[in-house]
C-alpha positions in Angstrom: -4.4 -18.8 29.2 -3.5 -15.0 30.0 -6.0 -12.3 29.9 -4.5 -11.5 26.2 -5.9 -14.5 24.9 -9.5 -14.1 26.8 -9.6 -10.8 25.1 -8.5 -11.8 21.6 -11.0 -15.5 21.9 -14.0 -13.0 23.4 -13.2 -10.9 19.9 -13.1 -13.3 17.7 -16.1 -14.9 18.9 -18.1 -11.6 18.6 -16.7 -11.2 15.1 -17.7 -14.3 13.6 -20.8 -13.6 15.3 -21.6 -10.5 13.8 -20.7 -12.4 10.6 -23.3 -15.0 11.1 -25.6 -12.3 11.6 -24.9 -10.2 8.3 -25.5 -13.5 6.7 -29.1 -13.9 7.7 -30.0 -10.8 7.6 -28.8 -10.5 4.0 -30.4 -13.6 3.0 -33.4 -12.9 4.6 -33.7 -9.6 2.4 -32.9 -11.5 -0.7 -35.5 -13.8 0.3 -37.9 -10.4 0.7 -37.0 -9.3 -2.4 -37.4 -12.2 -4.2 -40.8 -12.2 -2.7 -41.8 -8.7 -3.3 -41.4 -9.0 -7.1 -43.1 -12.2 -6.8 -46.4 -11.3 -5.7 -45.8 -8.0 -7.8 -45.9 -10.4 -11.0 -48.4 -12.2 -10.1 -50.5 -8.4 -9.6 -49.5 -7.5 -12.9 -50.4 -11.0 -14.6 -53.6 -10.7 -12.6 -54.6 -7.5 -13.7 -53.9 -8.2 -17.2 -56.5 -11.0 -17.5 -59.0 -8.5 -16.1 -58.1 -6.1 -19.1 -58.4 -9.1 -21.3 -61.6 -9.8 -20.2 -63.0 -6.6 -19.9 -61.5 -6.2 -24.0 -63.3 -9.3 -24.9 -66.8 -8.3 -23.9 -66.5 -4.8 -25.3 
């Protein structure tokens, strides 16, 4: 193995690394996301049945 080969192997192993990274990091903000509306639903669906409730003993 020549010092060519070291170098092109050493880049291609940081490349599919940084590949590997993206991936998590882009699922992990999906996965964020995803659980940012979540609870922002569940706010909304909460503070609707305090409206209702509030409506029903006026």
């Amino acid at each position: 193995m020549n010092a060519m080969d070291k170098v092109a192997d050493a880049y291609y192993a940081q490349r599919h690394w940084e590949e590997f990274r993206d991936r998590i990091v882009k699922k992990q903000l999906t996965y964020g996301n995803v659980v940012h509306d979540y609870f922002k639903i569940v706010d909304e669906m909460n503070r609707t049945k305090e409206e209702l409730k509030q409506w029903n003993m006026n």
